[in-house]
Backbone bond lengths (Angstrom), bond angles and torsions (degrees), N, CA, C in turn:
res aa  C-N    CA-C-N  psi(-1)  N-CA   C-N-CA  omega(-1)  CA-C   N-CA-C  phi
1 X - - - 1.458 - - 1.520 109.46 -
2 X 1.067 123.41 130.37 1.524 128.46 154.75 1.295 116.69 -91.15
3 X 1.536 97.89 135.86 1.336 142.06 -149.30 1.444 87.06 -88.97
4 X 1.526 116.38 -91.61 1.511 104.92 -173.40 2.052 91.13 -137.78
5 X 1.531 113.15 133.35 1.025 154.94 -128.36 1.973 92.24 -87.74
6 X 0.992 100.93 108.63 1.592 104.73 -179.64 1.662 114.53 -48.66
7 X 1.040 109.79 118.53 1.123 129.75 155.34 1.650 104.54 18.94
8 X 1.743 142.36 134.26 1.809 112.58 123.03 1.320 105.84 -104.63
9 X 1.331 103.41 157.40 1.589 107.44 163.48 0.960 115.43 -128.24
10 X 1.590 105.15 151.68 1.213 122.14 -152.61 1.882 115.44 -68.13
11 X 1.696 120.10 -19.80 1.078 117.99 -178.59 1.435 103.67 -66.39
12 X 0.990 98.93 -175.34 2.339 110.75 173.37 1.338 113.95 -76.91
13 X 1.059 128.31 -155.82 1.399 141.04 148.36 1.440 114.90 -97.42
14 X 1.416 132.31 158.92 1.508 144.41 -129.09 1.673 55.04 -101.08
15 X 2.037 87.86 154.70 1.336 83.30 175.94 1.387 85.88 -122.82
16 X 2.013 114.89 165.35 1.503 112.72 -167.73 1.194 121.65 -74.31
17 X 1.636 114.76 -20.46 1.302 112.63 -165.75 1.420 101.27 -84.36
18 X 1.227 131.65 -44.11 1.779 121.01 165.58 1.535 124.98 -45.36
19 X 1.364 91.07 -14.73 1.906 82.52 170.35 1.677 119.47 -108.37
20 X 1.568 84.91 -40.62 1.588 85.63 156.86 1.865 90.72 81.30
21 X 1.250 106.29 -145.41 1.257 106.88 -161.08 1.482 113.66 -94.91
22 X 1.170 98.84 11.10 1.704 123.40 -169.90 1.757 102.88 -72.53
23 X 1.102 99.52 128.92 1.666 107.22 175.80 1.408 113.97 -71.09
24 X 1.905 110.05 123.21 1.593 112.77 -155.01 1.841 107.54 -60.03
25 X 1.659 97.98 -28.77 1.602 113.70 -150.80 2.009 89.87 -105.61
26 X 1.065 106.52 136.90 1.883 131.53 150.24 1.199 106.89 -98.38
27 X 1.201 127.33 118.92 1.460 134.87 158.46 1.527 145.66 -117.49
28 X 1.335 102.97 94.38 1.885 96.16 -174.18 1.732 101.63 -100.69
29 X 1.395 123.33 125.91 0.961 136.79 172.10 1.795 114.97 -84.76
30 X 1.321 112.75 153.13 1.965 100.95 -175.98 2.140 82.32 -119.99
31 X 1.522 78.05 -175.37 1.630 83.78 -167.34 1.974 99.60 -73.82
32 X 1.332 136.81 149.91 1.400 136.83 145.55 1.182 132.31 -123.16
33 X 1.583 81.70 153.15 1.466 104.10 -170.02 1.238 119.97 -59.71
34 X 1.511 135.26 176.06 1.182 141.97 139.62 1.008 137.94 -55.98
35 X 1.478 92.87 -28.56 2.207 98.64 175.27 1.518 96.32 -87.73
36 X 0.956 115.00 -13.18 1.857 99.42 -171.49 1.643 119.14 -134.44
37 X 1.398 104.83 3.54 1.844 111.20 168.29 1.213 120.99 -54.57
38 X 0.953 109.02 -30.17 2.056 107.38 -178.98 1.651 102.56 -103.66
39 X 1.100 127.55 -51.97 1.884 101.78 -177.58 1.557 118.50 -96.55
40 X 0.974 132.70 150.58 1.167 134.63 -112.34 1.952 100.30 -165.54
41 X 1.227 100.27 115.24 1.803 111.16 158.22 1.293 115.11 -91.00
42 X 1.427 123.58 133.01 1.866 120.37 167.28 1.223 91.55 -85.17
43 X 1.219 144.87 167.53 1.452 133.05 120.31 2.139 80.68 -130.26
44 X 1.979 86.99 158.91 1.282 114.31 -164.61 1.263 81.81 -148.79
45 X 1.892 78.21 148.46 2.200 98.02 172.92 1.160 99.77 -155.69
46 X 1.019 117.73 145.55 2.121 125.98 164.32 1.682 113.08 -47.80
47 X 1.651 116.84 -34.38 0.903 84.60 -156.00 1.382 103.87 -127.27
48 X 1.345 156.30 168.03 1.216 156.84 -179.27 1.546 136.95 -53.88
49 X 1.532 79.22 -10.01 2.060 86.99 165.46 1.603 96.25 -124.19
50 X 1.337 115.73 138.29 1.540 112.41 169.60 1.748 109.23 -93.17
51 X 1.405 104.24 126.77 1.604 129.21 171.32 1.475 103.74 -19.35
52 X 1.760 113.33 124.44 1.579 90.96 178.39 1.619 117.21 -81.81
53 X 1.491 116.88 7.52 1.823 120.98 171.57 1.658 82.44 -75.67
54 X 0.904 132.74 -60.56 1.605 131.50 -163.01 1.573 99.53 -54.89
55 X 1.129 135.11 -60.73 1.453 132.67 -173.43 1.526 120.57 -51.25
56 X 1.260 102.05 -30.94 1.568 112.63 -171.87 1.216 110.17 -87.39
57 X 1.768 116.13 -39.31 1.647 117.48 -156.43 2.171 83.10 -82.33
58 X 1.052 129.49 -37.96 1.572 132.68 155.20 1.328 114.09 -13.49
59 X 1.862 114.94 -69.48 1.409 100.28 -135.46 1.788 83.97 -107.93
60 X 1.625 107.93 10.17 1.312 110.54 -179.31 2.009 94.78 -86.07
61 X 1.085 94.85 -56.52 1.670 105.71 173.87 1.188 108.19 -40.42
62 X 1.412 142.01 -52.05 1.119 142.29 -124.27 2.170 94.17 -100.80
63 X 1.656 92.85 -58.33 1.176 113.61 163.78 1.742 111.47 -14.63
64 X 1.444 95.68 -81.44 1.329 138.67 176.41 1.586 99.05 -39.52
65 X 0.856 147.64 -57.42 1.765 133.08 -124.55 1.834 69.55 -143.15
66 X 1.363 147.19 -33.09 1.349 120.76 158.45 1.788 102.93 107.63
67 X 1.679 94.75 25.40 2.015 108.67 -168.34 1.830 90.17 -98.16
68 X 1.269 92.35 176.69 1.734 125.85 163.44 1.552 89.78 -104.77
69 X 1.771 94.77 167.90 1.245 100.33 -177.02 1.766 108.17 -133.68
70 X 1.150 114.37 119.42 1.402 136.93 170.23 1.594 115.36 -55.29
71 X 1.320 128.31 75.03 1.655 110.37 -164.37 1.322 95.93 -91.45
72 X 1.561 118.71 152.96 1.769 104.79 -173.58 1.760 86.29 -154.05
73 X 1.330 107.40 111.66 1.452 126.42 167.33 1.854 113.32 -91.57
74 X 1.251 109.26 89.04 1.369 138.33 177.21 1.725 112.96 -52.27
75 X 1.420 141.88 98.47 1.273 124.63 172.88 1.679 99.50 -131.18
76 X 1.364 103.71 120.21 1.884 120.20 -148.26 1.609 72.08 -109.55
77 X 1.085 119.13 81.10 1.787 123.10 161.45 1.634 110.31 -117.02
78 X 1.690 93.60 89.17 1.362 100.30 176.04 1.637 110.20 -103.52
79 X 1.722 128.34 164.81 1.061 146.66 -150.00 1.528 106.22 -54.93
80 X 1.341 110.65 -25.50 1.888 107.47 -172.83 1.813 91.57 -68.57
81 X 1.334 116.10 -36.89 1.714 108.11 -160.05 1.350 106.04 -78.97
82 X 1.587 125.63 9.59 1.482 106.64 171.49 1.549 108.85 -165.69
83 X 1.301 88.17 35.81 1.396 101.56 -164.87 2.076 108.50 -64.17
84 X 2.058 102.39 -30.56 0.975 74.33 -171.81 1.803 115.00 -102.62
85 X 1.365 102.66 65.52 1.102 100.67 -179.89 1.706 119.11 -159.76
86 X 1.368 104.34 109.31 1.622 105.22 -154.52 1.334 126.57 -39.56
87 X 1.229 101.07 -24.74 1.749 99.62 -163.33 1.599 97.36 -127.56
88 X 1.243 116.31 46.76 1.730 111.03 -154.81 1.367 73.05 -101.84
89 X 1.402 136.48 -66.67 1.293 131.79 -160.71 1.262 114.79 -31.72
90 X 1.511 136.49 -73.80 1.666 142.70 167.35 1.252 117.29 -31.97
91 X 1.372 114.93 -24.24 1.155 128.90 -173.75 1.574 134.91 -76.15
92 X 1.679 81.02 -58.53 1.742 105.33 161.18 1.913 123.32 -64.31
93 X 1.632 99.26 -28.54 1.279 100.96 -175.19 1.212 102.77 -103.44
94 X 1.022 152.31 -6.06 1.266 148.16 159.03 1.344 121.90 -78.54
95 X 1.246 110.09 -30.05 1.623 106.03 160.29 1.398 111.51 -95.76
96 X 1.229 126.19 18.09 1.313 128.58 174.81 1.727 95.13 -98.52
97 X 1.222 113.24 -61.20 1.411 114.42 174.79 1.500 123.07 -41.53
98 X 1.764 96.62 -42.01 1.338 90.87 -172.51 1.765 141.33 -71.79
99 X 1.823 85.74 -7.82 1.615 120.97 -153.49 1.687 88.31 -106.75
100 X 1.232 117.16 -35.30 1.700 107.40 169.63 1.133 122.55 -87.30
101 X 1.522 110.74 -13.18 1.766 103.67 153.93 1.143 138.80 -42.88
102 X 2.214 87.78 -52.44 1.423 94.12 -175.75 1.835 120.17 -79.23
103 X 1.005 103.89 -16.61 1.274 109.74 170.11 1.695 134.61 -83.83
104 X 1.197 100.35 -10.34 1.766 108.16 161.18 1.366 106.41 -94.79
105 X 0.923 136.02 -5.34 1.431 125.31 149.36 1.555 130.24 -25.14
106 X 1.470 91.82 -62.55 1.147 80.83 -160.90 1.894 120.39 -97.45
107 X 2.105 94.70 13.21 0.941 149.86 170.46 1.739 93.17 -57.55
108 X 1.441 115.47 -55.10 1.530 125.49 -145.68 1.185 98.39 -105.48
109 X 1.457 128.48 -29.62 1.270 137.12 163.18 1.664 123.10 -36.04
110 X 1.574 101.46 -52.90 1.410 111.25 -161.40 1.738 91.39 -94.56
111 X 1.112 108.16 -4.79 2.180 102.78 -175.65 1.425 83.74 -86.04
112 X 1.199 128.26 -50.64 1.611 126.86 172.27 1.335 123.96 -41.68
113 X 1.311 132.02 -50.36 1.161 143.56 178.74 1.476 112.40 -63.38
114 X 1.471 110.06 -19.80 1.844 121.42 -157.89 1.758 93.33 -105.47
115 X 1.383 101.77 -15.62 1.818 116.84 -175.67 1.733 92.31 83.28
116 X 1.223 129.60 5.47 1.829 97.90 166.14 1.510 136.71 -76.02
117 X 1.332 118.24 166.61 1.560 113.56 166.13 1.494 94.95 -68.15
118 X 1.542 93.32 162.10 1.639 122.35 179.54 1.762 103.88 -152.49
119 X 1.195 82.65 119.39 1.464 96.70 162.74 1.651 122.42 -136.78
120 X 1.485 119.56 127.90 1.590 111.59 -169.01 1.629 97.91 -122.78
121 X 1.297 92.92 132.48 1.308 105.31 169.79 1.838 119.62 -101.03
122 X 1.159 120.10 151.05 1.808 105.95 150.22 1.314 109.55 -128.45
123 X 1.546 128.72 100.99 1.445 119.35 173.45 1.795 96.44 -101.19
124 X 1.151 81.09 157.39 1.853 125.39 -173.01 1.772 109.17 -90.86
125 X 1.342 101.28 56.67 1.825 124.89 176.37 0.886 129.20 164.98
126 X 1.263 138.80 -166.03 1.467 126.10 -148.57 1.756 110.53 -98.19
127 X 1.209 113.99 167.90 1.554 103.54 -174.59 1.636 120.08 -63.14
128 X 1.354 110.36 -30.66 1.408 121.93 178.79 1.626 93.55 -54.38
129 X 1.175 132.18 -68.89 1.618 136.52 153.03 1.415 117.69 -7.28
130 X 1.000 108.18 -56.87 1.449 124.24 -136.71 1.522 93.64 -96.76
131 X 1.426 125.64 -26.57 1.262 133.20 168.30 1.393 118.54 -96.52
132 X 0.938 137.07 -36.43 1.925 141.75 154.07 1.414 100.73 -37.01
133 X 1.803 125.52 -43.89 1.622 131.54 177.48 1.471 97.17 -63.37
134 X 1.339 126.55 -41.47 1.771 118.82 -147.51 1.934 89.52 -97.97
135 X 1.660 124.02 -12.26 1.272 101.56 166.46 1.326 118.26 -97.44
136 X 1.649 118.98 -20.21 1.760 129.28 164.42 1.649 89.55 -44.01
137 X 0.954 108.62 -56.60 1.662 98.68 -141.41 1.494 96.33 -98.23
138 X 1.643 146.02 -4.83 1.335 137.93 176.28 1.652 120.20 -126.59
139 X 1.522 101.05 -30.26 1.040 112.31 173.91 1.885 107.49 120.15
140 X 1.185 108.67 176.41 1.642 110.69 -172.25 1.614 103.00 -65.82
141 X 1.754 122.69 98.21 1.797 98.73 168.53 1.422 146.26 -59.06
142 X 1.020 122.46 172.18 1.429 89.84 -175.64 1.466 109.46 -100.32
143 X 0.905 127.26 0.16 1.756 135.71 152.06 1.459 115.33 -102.61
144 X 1.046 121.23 167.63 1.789 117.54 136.07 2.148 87.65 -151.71
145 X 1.353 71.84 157.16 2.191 97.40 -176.79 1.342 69.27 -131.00
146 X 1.572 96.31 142.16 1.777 124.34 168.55 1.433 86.51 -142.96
147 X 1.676 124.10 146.93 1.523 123.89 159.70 1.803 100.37 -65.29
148 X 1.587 91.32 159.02 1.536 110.95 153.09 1.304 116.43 -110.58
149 X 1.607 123.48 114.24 0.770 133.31 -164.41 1.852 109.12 -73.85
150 X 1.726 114.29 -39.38 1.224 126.94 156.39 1.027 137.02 -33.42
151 X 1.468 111.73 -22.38 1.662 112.51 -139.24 1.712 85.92 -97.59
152 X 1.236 136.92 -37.31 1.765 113.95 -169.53 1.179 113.94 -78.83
153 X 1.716 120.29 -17.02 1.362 128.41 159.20 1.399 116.96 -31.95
154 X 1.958 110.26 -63.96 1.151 143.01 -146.04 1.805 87.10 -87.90
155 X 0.893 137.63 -39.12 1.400 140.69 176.92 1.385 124.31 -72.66
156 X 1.668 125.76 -41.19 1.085 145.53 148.75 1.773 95.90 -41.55
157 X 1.075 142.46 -96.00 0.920 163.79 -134.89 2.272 99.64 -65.92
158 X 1.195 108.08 6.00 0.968 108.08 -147.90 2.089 96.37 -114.84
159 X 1.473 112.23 145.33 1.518 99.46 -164.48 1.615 86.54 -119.09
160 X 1.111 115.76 154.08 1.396 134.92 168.75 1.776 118.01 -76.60
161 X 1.808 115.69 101.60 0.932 106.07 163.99 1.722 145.39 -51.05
162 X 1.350 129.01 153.26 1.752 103.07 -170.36 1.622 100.06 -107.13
163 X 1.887 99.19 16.48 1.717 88.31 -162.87 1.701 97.49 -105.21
164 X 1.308 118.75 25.90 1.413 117.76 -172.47 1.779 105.00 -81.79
165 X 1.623 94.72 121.06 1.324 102.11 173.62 1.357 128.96 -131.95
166 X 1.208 117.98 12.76 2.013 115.28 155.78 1.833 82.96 -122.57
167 X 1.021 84.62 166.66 1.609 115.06 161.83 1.548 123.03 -102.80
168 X 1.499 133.78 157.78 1.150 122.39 -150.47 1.957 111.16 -66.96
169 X 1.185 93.16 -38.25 1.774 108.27 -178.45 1.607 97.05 -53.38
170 X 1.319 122.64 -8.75 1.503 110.34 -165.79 1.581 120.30 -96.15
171 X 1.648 93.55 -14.55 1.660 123.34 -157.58 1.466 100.56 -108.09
172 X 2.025 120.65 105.37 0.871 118.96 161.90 1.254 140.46 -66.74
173 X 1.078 153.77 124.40 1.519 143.91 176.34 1.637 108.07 -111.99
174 X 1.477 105.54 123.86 1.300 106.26 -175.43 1.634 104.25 -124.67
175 X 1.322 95.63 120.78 1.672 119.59 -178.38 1.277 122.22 -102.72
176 X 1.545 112.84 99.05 1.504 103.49 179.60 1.727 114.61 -121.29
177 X 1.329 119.84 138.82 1.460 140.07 -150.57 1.865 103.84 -170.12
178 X 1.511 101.32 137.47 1.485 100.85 -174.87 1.939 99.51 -92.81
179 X 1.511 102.27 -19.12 1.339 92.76 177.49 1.167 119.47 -95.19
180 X 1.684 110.67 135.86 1.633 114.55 -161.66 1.715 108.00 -61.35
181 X 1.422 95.87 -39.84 1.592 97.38 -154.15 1.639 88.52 -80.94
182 X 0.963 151.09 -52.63 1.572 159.04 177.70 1.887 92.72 -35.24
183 X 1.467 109.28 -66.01 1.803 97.63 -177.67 1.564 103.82 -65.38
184 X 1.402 128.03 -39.55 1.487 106.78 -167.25 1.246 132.93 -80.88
185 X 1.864 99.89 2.01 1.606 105.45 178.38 1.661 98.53 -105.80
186 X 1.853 123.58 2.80 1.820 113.48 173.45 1.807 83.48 -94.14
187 X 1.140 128.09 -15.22 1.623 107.84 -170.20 1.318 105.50 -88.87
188 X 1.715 125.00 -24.43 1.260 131.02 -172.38 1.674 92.07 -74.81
189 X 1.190 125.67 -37.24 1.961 120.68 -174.83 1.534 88.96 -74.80
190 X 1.150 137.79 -35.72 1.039 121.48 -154.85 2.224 104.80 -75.21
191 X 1.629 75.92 -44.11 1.269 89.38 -172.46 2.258 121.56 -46.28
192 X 1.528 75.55 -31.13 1.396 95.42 179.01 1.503 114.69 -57.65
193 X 0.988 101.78 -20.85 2.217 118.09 -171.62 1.326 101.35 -85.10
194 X 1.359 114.02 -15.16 1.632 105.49 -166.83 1.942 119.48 97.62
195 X 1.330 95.69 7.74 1.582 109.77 172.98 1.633 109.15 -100.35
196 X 1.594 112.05 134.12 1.744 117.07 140.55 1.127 107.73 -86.50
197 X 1.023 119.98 112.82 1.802 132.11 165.75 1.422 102.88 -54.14
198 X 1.471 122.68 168.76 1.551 124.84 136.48 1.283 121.24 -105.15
199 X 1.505 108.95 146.35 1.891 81.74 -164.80 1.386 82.81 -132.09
200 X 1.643 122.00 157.53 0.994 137.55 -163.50 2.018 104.79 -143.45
201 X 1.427 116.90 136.97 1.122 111.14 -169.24 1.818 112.58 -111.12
202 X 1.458 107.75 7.64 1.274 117.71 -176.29 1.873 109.13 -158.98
203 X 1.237 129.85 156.81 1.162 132.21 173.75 1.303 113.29 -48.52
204 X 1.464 124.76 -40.24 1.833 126.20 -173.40 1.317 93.50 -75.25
205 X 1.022 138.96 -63.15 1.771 145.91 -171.90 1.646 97.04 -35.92
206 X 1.690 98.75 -50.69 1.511 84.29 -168.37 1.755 116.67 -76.45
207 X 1.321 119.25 -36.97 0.826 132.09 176.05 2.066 115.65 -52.57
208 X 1.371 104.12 -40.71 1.210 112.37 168.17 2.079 118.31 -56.87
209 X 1.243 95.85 -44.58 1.540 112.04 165.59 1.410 113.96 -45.34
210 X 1.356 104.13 -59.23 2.032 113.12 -171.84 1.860 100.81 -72.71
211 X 1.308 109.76 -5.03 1.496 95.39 168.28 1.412 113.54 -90.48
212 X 1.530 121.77 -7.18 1.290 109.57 -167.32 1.603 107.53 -133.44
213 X 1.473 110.52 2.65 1.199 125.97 -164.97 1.477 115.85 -125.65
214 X 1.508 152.16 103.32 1.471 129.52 -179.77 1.887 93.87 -80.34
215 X 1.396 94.23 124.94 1.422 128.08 -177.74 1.434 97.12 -85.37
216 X 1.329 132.55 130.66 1.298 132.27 152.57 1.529 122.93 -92.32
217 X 1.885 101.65 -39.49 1.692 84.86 167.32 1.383 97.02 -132.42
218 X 1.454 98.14 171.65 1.720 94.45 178.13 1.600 112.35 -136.58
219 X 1.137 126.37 107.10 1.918 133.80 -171.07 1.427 98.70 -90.03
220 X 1.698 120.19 117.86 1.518 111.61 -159.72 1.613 78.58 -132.39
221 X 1.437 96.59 135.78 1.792 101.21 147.11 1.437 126.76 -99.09
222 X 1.359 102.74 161.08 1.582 122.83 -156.79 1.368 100.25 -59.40
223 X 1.430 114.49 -51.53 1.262 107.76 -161.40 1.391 117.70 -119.80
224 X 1.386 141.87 117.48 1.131 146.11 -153.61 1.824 114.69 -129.92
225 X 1.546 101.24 173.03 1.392 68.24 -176.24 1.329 118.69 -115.01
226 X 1.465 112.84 43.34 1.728 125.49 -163.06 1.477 98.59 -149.29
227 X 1.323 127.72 -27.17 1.035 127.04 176.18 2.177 113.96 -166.60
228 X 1.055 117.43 165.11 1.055 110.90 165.39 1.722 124.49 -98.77
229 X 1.659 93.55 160.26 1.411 85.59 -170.08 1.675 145.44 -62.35
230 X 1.417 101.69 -9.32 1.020 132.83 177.95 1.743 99.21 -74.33
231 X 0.857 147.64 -59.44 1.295 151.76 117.77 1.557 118.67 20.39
232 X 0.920 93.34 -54.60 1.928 97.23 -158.06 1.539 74.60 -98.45
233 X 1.075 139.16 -99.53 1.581 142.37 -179.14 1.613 86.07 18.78
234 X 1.536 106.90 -93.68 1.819 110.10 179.85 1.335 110.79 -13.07
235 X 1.558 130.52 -55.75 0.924 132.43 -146.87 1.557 124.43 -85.00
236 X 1.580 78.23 -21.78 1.559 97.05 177.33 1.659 111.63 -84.86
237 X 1.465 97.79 -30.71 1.546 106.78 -174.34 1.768 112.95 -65.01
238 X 1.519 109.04 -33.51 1.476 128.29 157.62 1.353 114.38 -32.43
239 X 1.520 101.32 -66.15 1.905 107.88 -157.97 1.644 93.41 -72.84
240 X 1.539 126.63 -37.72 1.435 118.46 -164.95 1.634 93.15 -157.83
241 X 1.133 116.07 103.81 1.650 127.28 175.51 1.768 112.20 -71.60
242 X 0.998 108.54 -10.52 1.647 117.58 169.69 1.693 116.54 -87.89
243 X 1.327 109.67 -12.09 1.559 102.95 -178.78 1.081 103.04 -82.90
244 X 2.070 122.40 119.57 1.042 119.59 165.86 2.171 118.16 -62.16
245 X 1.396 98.14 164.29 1.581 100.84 -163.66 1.800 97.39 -139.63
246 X 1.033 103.88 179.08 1.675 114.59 -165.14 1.790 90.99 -168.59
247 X 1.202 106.53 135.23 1.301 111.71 -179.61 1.897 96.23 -122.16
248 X 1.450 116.85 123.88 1.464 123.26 -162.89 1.953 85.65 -118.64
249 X 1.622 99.04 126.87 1.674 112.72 169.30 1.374 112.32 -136.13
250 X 0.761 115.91 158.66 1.107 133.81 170.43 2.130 118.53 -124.51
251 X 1.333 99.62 11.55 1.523 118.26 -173.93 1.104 112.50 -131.29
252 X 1.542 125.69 8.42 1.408 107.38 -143.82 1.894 101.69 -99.84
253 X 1.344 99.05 -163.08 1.388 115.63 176.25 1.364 123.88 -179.52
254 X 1.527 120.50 168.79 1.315 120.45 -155.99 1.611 97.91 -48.68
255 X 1.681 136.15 -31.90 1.011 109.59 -162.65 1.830 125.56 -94.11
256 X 1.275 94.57 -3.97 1.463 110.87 172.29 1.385 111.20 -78.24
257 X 1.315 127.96 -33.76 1.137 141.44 -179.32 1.864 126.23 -73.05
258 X 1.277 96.25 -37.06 1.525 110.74 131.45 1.091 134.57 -38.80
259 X 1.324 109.91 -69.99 1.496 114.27 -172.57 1.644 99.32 -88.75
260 X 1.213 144.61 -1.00 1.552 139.51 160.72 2.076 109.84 -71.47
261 X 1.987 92.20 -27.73 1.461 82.11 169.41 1.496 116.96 -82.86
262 X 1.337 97.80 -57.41 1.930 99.19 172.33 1.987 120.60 -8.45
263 X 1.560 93.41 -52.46 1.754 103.57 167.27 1.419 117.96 -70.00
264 X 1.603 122.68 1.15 0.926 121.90 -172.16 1.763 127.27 66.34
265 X 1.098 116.88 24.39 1.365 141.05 -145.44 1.903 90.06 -115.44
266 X 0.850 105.70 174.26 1.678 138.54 -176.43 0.882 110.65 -122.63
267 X 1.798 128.16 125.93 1.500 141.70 175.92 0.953 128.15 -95.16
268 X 0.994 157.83 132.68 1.696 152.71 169.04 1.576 119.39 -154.21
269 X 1.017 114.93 135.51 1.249 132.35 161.86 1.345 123.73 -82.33
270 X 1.466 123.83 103.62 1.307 148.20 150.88 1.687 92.89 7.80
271 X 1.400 123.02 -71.28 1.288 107.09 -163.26 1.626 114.79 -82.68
272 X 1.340 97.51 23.53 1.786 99.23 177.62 1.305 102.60 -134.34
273 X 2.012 113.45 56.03 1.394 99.96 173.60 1.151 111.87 -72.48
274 X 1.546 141.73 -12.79 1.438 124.24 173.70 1.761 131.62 -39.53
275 X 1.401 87.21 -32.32 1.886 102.12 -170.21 1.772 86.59 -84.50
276 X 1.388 113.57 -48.58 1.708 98.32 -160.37 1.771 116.95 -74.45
277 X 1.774 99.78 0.59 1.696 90.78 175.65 1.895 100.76 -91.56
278 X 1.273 107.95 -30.61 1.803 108.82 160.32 1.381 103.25 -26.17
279 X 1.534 108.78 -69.67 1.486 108.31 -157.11 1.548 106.86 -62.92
280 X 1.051 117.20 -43.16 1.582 134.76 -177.79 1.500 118.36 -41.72
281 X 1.768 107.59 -44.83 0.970 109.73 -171.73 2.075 106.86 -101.61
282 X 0.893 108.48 5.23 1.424 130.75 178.91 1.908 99.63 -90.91
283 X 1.296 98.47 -58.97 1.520 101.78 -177.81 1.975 108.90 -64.30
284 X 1.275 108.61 -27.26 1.666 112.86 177.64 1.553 98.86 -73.09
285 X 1.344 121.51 -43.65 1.014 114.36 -147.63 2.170 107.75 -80.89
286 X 1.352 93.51 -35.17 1.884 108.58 160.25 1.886 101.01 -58.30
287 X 1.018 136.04 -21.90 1.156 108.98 175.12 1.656 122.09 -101.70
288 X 1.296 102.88 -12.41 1.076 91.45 -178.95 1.883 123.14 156.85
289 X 1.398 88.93 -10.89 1.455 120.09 -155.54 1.044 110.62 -90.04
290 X 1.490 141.15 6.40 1.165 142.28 -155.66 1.834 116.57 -15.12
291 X 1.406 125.81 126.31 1.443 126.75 -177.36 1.172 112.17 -71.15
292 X 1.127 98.62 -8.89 2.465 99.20 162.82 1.608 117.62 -92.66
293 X 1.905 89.14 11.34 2.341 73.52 170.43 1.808 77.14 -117.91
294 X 1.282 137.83 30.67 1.335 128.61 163.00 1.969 97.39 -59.24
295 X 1.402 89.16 143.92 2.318 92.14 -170.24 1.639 83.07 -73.82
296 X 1.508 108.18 155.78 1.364 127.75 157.68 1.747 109.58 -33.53
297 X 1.258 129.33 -52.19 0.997 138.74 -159.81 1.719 103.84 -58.34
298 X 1.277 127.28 -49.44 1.510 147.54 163.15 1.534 115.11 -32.39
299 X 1.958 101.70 -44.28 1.361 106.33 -178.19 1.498 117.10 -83.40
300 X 1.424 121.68 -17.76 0.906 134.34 -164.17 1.698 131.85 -74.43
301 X 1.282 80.62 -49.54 1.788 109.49 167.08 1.403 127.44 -143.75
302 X 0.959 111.70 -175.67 1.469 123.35 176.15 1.222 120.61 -111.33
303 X 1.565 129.50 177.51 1.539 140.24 178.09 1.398 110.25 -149.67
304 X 1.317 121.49 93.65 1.350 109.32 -175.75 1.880 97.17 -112.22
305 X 1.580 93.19 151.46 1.692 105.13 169.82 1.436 121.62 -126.91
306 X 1.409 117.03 138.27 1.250 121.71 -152.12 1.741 104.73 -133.95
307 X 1.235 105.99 137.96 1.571 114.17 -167.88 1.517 104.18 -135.83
């Protein structure tokens, strides 16, 4: 199942005749570890130095969740961008190569210092590309970070409410899911907003939480292994009938979805997280949270997880 839906971008695909016989991928590999040779972060960027919010929220992730790290410097220089100039191609990519060398350095330096694998790539197309190459050739990661190129537009563009009244440390979010990796990649997006979630791996866990915790929202899955979610929703609606809820499936159907409204609850399907971060950020934004104190880092890029 995918978690949340890779990136498109808006350029083409590298086209063949601009590269010609030229190998799409550059590859310098660093030494790895044992704790972190087999799982694996991509992160990808357009441009030849990677963002230093991007480098850090990486080798903090990577640290964290116990991966190597996939660095992949993206330059989508297909035949229209240099067409009129014979030798522009070798030109452009060779100083493209040569300029993301020097700049994952010091990229590879600090994965070293943290003890992770490092591996940097530079392929010659777009990241959608550029990541289909890093699972042919490594296997499915268990992250990938791509920049958003949108996002300082979308932030710029953004006005400061005057009705903000908790601050983020104040706003519980309680996440419950029996699968580890499924909750730790909605708490890692979450985390990105400027939220610690609470995350809970069974109905009692969660329920144990709302005794000691005022919960503001609560993201429940369907199927658990003590009770279902439809279930606990009730239960939650018991202790505090004001905590909005979201019921997350991956099984569902018109008739669960029904009865997820009946509780007054929110439906979504796992493969339609686009609609349930709407709600997410709609439900932050009624409490207090305004989506213009989201950190720069949020606007910047993305975090997608893939299973």
């Amino acid at each position: 199942m995918t978690l949340f839906n890779k990136s498109k971008t808006k350029s083409g695909k590298v086209d063949d005749q601009a590269v010609g016989s030229r190998d799409q991928t550059h590859e310098t590999k660093g030494a790895a570890s044992e704790d972190n040779a087999r799982r694996k972060i991509a992160v990808a960027t357009y441009e030849s130095l990677f963002p230093e919010t991007m480098v850090s929220y990486t080798l903090e992730m990577a640290k964290r969740m116990g991966c190597g790290i996939i660095a992949v410097n993206c330059a989508n220089l297909t035949h229209d961008v240099t067409e009129f100039f014979s030798n522009a191609h070798d030109v452009a990519f060779e100083e493209f190569k040569k300029n993301a060398d020097r700049n994952a350095e010091s990229f590879h330096t600090k994965a070293g210092d943290k003890g992770l694998a490092f591996t940097h790539m530079v392929h010659y197309s777009d990241i959608d590309t550029a990541i289909d190459a890093v699972i042919k050739d490594y296997g499915k990661p268990e992250y990938i970070i791509t920049e958003n190129p949108a996002g300082m537009a979308k932030a710029k563009a953004k006005t400061r409410s005057p009705h903000a009244t908790r601050s983020k440390e104040d706003i519980h979010i309680l996440l419950v899911d029996d699968n580890p990796r499924f909750l730790n990649a909605l708490a890692d997006r979450i985390r990105l907003q400027g939220h610690e979630p609470l995350t809970a791996l069974d109905g009692k866990e969660a329920l144990d939480i709302l005794q000691t915790k005022t919960v503001h929202l609560a993201i429940i899955d369907q199927r658990l292994p003590d009770m279902d979610g439809l279930d606990l929703i009730a239960r939650v609606k018991e202790i505090d009938s004001t905590i909005p809820s979201s019921l997350l499936t991956g099984h569902g159907d018109a008739k669960l979805k029904e009865a997820t409204e009946a509780l007054e609850s929110v439906y979504f399907e796992k493969e339609d997280m686009g609609s349930f971060w709407g709600f997410f950020r709609k439900i932050l934004n009624s409490l207090g949270s305004p989506e213009e104190k989201e950190p720069v880092i949020a606007q910047t890029f993305c975090v997608y997880a893939i299973d």
